[in-house]
KEKE-3310 file (N, C-alpha, C; in steps of 0.2 Angstrom, whole numbers, plus 5000, padded with zeros to 4 digits):
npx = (4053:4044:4046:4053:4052:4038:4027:4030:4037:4052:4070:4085:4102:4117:4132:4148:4164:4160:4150:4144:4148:4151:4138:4124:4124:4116:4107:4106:4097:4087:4085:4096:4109:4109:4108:4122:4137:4135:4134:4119:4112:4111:4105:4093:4090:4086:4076:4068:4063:4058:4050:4040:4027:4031:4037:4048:4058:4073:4087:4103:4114:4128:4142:4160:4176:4170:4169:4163:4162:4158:4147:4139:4138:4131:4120:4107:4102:4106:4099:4088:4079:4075:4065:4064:4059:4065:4080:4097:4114:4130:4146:4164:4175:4184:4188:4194:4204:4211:4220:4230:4236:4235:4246:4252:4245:4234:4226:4216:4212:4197:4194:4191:4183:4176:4170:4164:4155:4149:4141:4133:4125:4119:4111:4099:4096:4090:4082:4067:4061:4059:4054:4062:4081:4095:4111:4128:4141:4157:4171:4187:4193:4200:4206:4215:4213:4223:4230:4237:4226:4216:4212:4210:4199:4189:4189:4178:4169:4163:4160:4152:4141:4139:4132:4121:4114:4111:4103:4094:4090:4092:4107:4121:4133:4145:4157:4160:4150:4159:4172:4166:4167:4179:4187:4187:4191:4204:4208:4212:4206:4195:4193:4206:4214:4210:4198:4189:4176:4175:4162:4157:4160:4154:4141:4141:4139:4128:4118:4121:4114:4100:4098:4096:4086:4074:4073:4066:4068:4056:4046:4039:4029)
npy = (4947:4940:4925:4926:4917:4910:4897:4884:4891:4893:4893:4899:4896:4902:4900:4899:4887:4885:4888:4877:4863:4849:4847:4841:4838:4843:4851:4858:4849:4838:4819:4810:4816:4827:4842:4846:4846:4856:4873:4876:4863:4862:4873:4870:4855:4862:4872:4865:4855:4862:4872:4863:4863:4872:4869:4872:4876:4871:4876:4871:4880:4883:4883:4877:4886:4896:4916:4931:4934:4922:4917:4928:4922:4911:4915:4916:4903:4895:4901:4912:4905:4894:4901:4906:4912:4917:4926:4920:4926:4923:4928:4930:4927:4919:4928:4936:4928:4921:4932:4931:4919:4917:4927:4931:4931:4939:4939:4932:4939:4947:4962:4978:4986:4979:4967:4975:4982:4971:4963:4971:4974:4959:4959:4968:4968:4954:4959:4963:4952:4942:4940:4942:4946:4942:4945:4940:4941:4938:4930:4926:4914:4921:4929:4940:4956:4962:4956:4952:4945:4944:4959:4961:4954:4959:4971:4968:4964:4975:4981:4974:4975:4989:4987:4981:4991:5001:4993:4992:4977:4962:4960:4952:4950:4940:4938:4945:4936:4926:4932:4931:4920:4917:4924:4914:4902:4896:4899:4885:4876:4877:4880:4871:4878:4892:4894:4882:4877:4866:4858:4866:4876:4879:4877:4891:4900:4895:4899:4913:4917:4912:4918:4930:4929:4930:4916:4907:4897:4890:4890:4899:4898)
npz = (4603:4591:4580:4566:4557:4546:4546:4536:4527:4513:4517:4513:4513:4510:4503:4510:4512:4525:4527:4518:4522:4519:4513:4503:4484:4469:4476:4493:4501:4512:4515:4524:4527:4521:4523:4526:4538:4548:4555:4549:4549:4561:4564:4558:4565:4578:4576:4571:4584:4591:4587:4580:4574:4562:4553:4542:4530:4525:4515:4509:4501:4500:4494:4493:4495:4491:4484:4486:4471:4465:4470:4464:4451:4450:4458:4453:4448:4461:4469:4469:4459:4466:4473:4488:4505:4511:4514:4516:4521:4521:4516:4510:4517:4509:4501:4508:4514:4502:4498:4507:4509:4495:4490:4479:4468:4462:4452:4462:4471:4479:4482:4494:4488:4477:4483:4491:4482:4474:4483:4488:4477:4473:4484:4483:4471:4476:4487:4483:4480:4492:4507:4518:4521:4527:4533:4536:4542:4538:4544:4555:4568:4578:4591:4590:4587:4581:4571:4556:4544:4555:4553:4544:4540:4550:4541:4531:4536:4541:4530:4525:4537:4534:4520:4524:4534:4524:4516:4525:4528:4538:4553:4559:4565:4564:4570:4582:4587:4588:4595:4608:4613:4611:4621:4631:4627:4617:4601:4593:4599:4594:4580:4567:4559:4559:4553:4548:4557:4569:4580:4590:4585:4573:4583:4590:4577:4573:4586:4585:4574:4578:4587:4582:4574:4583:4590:4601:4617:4620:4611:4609:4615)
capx = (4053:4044:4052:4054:4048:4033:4025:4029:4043:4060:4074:4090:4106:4119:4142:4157:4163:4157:4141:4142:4150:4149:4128:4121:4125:4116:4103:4108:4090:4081:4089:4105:4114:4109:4111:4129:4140:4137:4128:4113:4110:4110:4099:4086:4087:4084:4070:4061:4062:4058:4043:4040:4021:4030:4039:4052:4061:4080:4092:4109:4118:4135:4148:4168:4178:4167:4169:4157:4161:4155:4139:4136:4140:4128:4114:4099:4101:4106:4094:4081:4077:4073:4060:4064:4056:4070:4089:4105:4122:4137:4153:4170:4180:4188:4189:4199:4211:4216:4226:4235:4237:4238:4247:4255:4241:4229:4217:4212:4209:4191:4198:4185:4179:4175:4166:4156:4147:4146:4138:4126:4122:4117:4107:4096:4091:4083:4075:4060:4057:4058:4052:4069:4085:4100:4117:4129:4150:4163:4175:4192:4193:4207:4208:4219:4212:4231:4233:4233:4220:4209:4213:4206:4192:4185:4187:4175:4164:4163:4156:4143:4136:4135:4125:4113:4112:4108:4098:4087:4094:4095:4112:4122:4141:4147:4164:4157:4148:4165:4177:4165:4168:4188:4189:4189:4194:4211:4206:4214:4201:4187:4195:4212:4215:4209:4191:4183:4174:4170:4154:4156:4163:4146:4137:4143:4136:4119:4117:4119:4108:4093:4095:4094:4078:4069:4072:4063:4068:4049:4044:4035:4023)
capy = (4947:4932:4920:4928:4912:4907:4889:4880:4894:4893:4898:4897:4898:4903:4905:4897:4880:4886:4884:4871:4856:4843:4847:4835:4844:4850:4856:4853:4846:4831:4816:4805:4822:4832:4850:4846:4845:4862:4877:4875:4856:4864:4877:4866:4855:4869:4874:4858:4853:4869:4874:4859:4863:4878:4865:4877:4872:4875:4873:4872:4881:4885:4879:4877:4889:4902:4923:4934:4932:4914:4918:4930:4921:4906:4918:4915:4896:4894:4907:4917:4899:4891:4903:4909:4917:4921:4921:4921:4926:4922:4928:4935:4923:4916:4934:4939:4922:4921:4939:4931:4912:4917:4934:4930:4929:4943:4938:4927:4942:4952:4968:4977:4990:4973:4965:4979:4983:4963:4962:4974:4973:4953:4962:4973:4962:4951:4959:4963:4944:4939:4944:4945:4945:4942:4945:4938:4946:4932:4929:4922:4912:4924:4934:4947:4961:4967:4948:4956:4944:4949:4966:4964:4952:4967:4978:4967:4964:4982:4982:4970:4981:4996:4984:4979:4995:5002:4991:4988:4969:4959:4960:4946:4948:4932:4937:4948:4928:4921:4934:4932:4911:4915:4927:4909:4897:4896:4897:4880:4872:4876:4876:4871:4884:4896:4896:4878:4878:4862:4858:4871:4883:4882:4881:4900:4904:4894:4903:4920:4917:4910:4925:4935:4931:4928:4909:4906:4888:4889:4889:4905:4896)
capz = (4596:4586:4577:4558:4550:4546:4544:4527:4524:4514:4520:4507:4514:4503:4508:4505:4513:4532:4527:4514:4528:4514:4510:4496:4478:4468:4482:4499:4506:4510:4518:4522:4530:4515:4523:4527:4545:4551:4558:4546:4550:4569:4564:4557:4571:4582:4574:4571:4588:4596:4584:4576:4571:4557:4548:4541:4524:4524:4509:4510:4495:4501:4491:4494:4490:4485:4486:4484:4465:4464:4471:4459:4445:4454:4460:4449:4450:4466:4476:4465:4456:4471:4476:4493:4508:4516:4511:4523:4514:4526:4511:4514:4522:4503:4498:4512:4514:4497:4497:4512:4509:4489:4488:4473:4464:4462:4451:4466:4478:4478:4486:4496:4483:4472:4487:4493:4474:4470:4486:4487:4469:4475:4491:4479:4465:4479:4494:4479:4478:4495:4514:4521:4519:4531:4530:4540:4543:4536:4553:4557:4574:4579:4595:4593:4581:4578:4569:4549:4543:4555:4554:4536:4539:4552:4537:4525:4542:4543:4522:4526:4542:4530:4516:4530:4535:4516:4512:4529:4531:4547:4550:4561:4569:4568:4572:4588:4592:4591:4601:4616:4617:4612:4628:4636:4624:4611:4592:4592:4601:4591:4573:4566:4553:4562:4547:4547:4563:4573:4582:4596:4582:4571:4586:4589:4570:4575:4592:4584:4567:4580:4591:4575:4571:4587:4594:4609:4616:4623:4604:4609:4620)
cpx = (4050:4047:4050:4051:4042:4030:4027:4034:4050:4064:4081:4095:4112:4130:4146:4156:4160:4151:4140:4142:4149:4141:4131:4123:4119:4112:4105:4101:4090:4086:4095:4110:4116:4111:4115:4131:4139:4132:4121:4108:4108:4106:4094:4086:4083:4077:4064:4060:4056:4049:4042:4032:4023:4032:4043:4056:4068:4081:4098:4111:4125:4140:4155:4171:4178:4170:4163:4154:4159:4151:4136:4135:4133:4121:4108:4099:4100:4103:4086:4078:4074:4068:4061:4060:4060:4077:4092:4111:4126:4144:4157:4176:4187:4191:4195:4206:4214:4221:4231:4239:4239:4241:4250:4252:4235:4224:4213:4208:4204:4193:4190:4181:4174:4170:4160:4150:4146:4142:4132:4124:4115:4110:4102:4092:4086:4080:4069:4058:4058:4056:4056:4077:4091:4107:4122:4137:4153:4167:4183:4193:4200:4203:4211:4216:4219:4235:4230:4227:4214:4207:4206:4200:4186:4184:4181:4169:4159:4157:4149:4138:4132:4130:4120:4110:4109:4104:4091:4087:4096:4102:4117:4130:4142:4154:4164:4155:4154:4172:4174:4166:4175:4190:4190:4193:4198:4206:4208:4209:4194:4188:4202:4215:4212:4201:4188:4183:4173:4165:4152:4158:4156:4140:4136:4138:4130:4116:4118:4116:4101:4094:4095:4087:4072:4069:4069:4063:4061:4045:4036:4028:4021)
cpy = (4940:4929:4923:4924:4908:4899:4889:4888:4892:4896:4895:4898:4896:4905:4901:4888:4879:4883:4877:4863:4850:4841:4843:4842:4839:4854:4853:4853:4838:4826:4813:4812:4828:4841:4850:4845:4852:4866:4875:4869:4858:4870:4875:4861:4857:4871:4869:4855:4856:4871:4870:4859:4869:4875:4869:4873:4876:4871:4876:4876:4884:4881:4882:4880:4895:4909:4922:4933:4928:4917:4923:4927:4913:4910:4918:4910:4894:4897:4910:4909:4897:4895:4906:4911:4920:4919:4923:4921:4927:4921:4931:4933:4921:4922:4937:4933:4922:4927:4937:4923:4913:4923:4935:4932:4932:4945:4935:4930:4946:4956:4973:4984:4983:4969:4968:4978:4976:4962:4964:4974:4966:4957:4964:4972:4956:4954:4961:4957:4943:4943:4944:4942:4944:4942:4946:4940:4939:4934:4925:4920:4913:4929:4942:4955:4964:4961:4953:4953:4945:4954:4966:4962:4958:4971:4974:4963:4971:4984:4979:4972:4986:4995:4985:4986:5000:5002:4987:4981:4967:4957:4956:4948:4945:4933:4941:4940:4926:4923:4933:4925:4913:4919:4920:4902:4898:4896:4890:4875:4870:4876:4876:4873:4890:4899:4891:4876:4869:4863:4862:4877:4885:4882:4888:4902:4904:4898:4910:4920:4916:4915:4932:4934:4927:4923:4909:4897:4886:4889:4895:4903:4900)
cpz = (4594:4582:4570:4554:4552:4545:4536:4522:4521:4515:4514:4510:4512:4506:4503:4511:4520:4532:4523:4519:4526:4515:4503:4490:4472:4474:4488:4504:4507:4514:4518:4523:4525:4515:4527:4536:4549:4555:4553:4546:4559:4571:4563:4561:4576:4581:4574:4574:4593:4592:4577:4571:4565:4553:4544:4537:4525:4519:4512:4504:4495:4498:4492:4489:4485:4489:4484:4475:4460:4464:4466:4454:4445:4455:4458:4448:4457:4473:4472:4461:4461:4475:4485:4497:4511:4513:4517:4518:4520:4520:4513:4514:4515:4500:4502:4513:4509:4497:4503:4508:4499:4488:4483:4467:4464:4460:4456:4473:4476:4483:4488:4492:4478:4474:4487:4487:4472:4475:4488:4480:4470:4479:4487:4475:4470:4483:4487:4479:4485:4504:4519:4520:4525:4530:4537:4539:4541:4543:4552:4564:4576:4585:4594:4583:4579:4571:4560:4547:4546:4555:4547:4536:4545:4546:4534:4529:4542:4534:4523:4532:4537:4523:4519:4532:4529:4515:4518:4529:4537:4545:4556:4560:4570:4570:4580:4591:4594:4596:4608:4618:4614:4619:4635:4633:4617:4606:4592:4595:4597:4581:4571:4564:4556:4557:4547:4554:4564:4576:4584:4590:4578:4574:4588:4585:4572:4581:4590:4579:4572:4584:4588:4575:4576:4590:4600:4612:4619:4618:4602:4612:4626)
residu = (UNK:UNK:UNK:UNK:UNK:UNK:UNK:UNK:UNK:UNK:UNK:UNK:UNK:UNK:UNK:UNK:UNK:UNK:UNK:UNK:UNK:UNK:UNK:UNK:UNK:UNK:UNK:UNK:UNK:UNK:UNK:UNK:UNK:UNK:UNK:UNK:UNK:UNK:UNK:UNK:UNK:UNK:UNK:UNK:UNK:UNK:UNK:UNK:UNK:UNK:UNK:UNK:UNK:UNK:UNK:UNK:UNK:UNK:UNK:UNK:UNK:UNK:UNK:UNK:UNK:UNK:UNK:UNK:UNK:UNK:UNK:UNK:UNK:UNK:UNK:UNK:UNK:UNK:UNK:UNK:UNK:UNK:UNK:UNK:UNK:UNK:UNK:UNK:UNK:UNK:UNK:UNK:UNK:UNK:UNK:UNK:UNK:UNK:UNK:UNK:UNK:UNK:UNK:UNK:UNK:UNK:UNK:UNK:UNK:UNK:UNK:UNK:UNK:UNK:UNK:UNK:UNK:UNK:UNK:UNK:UNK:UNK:UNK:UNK:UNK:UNK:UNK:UNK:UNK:UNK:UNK:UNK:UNK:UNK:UNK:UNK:UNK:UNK:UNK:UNK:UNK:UNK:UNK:UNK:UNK:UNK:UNK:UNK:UNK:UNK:UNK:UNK:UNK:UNK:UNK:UNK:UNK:UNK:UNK:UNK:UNK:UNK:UNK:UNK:UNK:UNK:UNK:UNK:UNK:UNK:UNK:UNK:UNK:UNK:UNK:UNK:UNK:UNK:UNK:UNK:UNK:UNK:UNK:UNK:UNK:UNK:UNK:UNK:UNK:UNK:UNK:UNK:UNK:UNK:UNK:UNK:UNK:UNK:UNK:UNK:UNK:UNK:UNK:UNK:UNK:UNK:UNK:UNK:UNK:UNK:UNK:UNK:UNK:UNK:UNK:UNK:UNK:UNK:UNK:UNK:UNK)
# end
């Protein structure tokens, strides 16, 4: 499979604080460690060593904190403004933690009827402006699927397959990347809450997003 993106393409990539890993704000480009600590900084490396003649534009737009419900509320600044050729949406993780970490407090939970139609509504409005879309499962670096939050974070893993699949969207298990490196190593190892990953943790995310869209460490030579 080719590499998806073409020279002098953007790529937007858009979440919660996973992705965000203290990015420069308002847009997270450019220099002085602007597209934050994380996968995305280890995606655009990757990419710009590897096929350094496509010169491949990232943005970081993931901000802390967010649901699904942010993003919408963000979406025609944050994504459609910026023109795009590609998006990547990794949401979920805020949606599902709060009804556990806040159970008190219901307005704070996007329960997963609320997720799905804000999520695909989001999906829908863009693939007509852009030439692909990607859509990545929010994760809990938890082993044991019988753990409730991961029970739940499967379920709203499970919504975001059947968008992908809807809507013809590449479609990225990143909680499938991160069971196969727990079957060797504790959740404690690679993040301390069991949701902000360390290095190895968003190498995981960057190792299945570049084997999502073709990486070849031969730069397809």
């Amino acid at each position: 499979m080719p590499l998806l993106f073409q020279p002098k393409e953007k790529i937007v990539c858009i979440g919660d604080s996973v992705t965000d890993a203290e990015r420069a704000k308002p847009i997270g480009e450019g220099l002085f460690g602007a597209l934050g600590k994380g996968w995305v900084t280890q995606v655009d490396a990757l990419l710009s060593v590897t096929y350094p003649a496509h010169q491949v534009r990232l943005v970081n737009m993931g901000t802390s904190g967010n649901q699904v419900t942010h993003l919408a509320q963000r979406w025609q600044t944050d994504v459609l403004d910026l023109k795009p050729d590609h998006v990547v949406v990794m949401i979920g993780i805020n949606d599902v933690w709060r009804q556990f970490d806040l159970p008190r407090q219901p307005e704070q939970h996007v329960l997963p009827k609320a997720y799905e139609a804000t999520l695909d509504k989001l999906v829908a409005k863009t693939l007509p402006t852009v030439k692909s879309l990607i859509l990545m499962t929010p994760f809990i670096i938890e082993s044991s699927p019988a753990d409730a939050m991961r029970a739940r974070m499967d379920e709203y893993g499970t919504i975001v397959q059947k968008i992908a699949t809807k809507r013809k969207t590449r479609f990225i298990d990143t909680q499938a990347a991160f069971n196969r490196v727990l079957e060797h190593q504790h959740s404690s190892s690679i993040a301390w809450d069991r949701i902000h990953p360390n290095q190895v943790g968003h190498m995981v995310i960057a190792r299945a997003f570049l084997q999502a869209v073709g990486f070849e460490w031969s730069g397809g030579e």
